[in-house]
DSSP file (Angstrom, degrees, kcal/mol; ACC not computed):
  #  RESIDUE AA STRUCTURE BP1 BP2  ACC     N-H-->O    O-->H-N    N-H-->O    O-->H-N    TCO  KAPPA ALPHA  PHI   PSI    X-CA   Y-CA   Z-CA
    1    1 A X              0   0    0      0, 0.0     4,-0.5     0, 0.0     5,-0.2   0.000 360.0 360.0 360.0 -35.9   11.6   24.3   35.8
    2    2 A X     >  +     0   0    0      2,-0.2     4,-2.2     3,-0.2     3,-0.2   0.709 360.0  47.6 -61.3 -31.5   14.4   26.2   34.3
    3    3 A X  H  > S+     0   0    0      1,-0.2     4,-2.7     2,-0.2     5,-0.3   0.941 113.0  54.0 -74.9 -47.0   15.1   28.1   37.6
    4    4 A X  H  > S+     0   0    0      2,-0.2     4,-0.6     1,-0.2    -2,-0.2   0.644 115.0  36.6 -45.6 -28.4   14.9   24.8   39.1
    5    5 A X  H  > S+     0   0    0     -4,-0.5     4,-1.4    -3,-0.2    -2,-0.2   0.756 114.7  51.6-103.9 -51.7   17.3   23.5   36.9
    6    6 A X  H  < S+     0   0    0     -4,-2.2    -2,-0.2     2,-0.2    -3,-0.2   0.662 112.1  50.3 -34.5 -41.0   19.4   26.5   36.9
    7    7 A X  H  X S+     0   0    0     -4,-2.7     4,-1.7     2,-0.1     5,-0.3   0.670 111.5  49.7 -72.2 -51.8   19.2   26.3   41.1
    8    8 A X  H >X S+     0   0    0     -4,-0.6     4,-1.7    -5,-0.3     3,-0.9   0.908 109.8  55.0 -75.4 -88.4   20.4   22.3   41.0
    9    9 A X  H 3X S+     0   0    0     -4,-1.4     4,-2.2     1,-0.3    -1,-0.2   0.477 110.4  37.4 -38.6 -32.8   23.2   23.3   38.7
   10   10 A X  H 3> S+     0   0    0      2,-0.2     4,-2.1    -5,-0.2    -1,-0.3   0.942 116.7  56.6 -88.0 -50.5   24.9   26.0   40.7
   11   11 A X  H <X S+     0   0    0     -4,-1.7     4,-2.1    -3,-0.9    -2,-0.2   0.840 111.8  43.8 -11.2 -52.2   24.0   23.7   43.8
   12   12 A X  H  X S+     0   0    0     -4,-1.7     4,-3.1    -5,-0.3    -1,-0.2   0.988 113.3  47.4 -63.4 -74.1   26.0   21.2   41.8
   13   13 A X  H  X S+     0   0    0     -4,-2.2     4,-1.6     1,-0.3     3,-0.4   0.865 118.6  47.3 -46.1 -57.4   29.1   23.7   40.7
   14   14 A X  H  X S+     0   0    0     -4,-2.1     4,-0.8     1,-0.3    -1,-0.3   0.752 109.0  46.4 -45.9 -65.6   29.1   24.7   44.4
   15   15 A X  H  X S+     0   0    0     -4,-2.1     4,-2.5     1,-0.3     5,-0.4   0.685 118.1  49.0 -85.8 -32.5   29.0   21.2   45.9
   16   16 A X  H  X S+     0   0    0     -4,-3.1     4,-4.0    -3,-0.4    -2,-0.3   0.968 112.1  45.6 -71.7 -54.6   31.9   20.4   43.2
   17   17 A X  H  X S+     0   0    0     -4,-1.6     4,-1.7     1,-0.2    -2,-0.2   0.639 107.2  58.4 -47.0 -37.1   33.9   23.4   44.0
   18   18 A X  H  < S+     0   0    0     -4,-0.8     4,-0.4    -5,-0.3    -1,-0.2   0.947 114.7  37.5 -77.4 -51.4   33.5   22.7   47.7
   19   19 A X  H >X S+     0   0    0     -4,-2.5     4,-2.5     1,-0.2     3,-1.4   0.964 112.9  54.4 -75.7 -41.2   35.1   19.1   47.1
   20   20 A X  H 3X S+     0   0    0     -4,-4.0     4,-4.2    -5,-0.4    -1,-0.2   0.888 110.7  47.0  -8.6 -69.7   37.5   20.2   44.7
   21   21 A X  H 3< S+     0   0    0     -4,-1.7     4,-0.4     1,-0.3    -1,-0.2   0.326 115.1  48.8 -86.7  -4.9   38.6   22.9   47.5
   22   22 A X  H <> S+     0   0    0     -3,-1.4     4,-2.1    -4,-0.4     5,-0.3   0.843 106.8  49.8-116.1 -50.0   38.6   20.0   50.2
   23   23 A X  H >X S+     0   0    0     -4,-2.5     4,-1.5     2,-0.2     3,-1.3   0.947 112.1  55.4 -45.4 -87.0   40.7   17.3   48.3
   24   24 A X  H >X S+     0   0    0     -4,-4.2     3,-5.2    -5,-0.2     4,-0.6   0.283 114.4  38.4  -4.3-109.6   43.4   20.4   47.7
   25   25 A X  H 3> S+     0   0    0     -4,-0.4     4,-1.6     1,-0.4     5,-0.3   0.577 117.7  44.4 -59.4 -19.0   43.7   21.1   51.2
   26   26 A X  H << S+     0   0    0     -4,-2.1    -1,-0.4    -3,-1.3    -2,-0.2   0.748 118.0  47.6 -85.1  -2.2   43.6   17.6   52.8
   27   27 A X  H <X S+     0   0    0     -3,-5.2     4,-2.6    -4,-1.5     5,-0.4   0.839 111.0  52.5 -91.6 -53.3   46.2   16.5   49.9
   28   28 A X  H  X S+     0   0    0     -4,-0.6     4,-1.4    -5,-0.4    -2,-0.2   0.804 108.5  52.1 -41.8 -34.4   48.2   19.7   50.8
   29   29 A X  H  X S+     0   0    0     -4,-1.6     4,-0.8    -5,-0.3    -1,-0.2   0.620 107.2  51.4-103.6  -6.8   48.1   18.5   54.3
   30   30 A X  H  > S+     0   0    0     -5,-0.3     4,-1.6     2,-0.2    -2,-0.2   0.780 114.0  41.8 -87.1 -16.3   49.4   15.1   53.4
   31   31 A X  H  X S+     0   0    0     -4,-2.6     4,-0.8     2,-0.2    -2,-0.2   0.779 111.0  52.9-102.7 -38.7   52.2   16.3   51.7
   32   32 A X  H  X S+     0   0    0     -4,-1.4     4,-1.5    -5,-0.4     3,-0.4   0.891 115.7  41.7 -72.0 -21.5   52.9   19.0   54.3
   33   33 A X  H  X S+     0   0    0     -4,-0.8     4,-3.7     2,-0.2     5,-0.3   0.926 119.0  53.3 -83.9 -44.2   52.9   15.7   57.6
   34   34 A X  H  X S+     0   0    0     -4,-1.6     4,-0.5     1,-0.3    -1,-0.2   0.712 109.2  43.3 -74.9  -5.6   55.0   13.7   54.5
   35   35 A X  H >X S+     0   0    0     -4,-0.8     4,-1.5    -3,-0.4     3,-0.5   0.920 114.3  54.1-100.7 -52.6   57.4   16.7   54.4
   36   36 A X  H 3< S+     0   0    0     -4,-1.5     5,-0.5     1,-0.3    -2,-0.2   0.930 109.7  45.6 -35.8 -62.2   57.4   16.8   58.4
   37   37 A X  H 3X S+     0   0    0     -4,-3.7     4,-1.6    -5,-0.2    -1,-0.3   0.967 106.3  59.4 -67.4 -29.5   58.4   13.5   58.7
   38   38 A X  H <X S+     0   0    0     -3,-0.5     4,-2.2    -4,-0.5    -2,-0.2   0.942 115.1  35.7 -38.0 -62.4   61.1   13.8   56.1
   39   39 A X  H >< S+     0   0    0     -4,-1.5     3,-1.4     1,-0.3     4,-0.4   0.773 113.7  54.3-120.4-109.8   62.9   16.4   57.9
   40   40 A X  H 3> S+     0   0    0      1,-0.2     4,-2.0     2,-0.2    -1,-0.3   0.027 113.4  50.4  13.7 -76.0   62.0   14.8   61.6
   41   41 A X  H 3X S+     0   0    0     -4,-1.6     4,-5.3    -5,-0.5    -2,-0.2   0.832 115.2  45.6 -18.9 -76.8   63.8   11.4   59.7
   42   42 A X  H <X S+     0   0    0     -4,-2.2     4,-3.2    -3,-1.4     5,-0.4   0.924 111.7  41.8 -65.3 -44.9   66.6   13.7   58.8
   43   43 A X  H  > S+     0   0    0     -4,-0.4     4,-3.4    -5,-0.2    -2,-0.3   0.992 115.7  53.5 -77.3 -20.8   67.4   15.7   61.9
   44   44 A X  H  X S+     0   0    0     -4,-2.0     4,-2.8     2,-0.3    -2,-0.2   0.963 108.0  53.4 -36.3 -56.2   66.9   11.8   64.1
   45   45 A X  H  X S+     0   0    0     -4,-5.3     4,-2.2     1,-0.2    -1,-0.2   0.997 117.4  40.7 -66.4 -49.6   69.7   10.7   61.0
   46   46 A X  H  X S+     0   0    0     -4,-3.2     4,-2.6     1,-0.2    -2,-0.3   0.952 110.7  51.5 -78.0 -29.7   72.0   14.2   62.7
   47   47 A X  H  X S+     0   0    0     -4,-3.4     4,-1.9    -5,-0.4     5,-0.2   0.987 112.1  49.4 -44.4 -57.1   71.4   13.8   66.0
   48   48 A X  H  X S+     0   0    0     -4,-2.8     4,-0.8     2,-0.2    -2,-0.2   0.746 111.7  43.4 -44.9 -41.6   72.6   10.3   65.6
   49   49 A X  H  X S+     0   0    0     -4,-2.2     4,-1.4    -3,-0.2    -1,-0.2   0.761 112.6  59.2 -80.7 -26.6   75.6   10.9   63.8
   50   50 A X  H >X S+     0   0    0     -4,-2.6     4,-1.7     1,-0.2     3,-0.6   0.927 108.2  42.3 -36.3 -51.4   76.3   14.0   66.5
   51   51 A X  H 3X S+     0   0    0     -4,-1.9     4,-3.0     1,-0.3    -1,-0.2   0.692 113.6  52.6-115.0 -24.6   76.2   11.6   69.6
   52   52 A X  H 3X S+     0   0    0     -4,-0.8     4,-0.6    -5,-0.2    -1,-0.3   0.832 112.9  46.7 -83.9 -10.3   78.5    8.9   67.5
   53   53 A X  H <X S+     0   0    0     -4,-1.4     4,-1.0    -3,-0.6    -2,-0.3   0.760 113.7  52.5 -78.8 -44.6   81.1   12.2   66.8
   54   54 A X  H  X S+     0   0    0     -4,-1.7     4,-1.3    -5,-0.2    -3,-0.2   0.926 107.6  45.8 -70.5 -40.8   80.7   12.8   70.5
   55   55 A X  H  X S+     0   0    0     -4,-3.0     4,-1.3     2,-0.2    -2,-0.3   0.666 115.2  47.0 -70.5  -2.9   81.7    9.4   71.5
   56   56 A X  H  X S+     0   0    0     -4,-0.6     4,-1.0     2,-0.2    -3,-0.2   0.641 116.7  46.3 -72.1 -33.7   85.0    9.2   69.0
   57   57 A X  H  X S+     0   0    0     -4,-1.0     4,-1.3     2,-0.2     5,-0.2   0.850 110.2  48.4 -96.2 -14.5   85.8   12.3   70.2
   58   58 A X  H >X S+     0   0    0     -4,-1.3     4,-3.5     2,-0.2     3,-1.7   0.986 116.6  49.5 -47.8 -79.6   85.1   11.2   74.1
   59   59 A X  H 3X S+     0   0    0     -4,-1.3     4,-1.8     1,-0.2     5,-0.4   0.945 111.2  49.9 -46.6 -43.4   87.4    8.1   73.1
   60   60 A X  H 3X S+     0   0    0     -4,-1.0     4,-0.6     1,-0.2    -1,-0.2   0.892 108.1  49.3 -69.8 -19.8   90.0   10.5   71.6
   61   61 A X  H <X S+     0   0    0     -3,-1.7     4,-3.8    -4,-1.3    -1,-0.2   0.763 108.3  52.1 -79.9 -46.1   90.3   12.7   74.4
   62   62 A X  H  X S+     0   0    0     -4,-3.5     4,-3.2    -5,-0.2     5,-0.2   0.992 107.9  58.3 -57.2 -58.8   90.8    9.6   76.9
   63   63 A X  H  X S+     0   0    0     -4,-1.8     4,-3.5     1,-0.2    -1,-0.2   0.940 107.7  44.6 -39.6 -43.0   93.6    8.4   74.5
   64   64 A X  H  X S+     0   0    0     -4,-0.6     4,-2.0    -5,-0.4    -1,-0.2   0.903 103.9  57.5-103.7 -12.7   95.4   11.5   74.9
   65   65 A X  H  X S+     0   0    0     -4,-3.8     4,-0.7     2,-0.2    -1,-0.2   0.956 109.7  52.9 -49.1 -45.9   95.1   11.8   78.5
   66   66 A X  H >X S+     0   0    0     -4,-3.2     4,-1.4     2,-0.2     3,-0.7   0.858 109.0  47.0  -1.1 -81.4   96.8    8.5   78.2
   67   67 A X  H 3X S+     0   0    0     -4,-3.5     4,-0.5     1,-0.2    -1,-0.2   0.713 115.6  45.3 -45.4 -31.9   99.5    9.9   76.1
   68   68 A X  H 3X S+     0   0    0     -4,-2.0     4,-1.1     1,-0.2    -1,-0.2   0.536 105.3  56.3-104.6  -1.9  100.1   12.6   78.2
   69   69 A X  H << S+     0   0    0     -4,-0.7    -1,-0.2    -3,-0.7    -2,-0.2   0.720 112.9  48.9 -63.2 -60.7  100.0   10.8   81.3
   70   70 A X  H  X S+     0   0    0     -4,-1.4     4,-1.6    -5,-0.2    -2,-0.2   0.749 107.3  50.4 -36.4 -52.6  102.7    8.8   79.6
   71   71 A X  H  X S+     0   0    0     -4,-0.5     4,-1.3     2,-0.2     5,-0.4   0.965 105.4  51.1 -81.4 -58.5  104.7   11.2   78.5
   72   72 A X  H  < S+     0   0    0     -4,-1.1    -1,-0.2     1,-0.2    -2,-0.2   0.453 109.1  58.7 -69.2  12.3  105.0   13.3   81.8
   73   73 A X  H >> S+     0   0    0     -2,-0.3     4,-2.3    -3,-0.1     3,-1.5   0.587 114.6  37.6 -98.9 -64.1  106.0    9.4   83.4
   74   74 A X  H 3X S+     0   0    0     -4,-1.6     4,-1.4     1,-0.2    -2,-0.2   0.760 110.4  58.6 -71.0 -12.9  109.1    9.5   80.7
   75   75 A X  H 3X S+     0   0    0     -4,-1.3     4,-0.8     2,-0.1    -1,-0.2   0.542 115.0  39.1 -73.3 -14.5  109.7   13.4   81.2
   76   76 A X  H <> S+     0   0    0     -3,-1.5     4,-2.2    -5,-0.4    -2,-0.2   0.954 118.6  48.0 -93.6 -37.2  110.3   12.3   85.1
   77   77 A X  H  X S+     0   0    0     -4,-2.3     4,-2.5     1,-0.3    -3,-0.2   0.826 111.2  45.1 -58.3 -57.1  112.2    9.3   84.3
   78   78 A X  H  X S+     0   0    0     -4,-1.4     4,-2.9     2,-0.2    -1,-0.3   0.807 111.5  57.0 -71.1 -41.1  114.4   10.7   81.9
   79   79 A X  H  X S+     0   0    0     -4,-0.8     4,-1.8     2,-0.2    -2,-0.2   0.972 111.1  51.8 -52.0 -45.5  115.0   14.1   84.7
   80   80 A X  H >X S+     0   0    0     -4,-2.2     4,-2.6     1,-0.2     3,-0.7   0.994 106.6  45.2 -56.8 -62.6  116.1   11.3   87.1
   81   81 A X  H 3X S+     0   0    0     -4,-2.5     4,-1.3     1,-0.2    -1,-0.2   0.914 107.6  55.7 -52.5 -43.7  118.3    9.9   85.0
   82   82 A X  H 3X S+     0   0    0     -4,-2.9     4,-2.0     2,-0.2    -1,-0.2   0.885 113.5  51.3 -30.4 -44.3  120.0   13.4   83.9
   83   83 A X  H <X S+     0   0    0     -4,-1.8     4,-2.5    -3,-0.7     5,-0.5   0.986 105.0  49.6 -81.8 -56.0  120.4   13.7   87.8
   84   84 A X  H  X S+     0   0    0     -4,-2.6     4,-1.0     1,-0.3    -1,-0.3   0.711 111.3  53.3 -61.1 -15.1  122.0   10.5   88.4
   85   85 A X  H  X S+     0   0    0     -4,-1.3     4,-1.4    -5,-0.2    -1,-0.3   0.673 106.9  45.6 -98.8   8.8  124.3   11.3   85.8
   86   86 A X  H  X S+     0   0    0     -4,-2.0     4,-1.5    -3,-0.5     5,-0.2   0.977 111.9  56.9 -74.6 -40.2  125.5   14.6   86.8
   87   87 A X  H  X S+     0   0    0     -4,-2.5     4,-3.0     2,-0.2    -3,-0.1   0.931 114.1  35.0  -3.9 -71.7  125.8   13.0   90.2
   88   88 A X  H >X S+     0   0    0     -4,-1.0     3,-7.2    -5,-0.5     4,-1.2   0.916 118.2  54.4 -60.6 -68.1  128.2   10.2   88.8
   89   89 A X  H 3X S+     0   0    0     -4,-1.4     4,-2.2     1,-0.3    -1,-0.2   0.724 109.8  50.2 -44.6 -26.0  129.9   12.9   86.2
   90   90 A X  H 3X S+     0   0    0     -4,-1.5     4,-3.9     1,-0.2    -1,-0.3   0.905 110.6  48.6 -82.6 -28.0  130.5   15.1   89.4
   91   91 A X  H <X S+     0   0    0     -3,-7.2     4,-2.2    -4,-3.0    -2,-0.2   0.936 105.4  54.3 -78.3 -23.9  132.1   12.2   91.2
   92   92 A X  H  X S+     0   0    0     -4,-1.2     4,-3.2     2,-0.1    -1,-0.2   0.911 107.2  54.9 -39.2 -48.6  134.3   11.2   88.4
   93   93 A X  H  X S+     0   0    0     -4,-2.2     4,-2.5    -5,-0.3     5,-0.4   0.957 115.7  36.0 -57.2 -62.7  135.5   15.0   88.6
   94   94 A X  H >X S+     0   0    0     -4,-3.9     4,-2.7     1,-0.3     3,-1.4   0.971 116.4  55.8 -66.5 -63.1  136.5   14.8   92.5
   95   95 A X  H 3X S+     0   0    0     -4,-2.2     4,-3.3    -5,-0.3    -1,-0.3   0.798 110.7  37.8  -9.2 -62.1  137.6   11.7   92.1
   96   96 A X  H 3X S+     0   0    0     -4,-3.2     4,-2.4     1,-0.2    -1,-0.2   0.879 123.8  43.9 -84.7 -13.6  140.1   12.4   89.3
   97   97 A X  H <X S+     0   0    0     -4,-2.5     4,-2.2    -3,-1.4    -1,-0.2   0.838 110.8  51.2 -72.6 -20.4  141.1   15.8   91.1
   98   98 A X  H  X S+     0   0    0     -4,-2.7     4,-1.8    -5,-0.4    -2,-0.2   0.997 111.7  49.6 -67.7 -48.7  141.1   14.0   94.3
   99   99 A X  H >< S+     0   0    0     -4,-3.3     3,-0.7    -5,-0.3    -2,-0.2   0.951 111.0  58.1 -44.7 -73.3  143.8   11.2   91.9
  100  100 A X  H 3< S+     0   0    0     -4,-2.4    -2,-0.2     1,-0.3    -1,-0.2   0.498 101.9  44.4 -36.7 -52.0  145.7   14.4   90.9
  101  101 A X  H 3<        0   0    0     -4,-2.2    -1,-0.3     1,-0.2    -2,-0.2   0.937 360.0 360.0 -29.3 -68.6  146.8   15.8   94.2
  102  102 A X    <<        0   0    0     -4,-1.8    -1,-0.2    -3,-0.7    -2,-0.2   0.276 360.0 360.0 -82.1 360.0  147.9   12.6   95.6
């Protein structure tokens, strides 16, 4: 009866040890999916703020095609006008030599 009892008892330790050793790992493997999802969660949160940093910077880029579109309209505007006044300044000139001869 003592072997018997002796036999149930490591049977026992065993069977205890065995559950122990299976709550660990399945707790371990919730915590490792809770850790997964964490850090899933978090790169979802950087992608997201990536693609709104690529459209601001989309939008910023259009703007200064814009500007610069703009500007090279008032760099031609303002060359025309330089031209039309050397034009006039040159006709003043014959003009007033032309006055001078006479």
């Amino acid at each position: 009866m003592t072997t018997t009892l002796s036999t149930a008892l490591k049977i026992s330790a065993a069977a205890a040890s065995m559950a122990l050793l299976v709550g660990c790992a399945s707790q371990a493997t919730e915590d490792m999916n809770a850790r997964i999802d964490e850090a899933m969660m978090t790169a979802e949160d950087a992608q997201s703020t990536a693609n709104e940093a690529q459209s601001t910077a989309n939008a910023a880029m259009a703007a200064a095609e814009d500007a610069q579109a703009t500007a090279d309209d008032a760099m031609s505007a303002a060359q025309a006008a330089q031209s039309t006044a050397d034009q006039n300044a040159q006709k003043i000139d014959r003009m007033f030599k032309k006055a001078m001869y006479k």
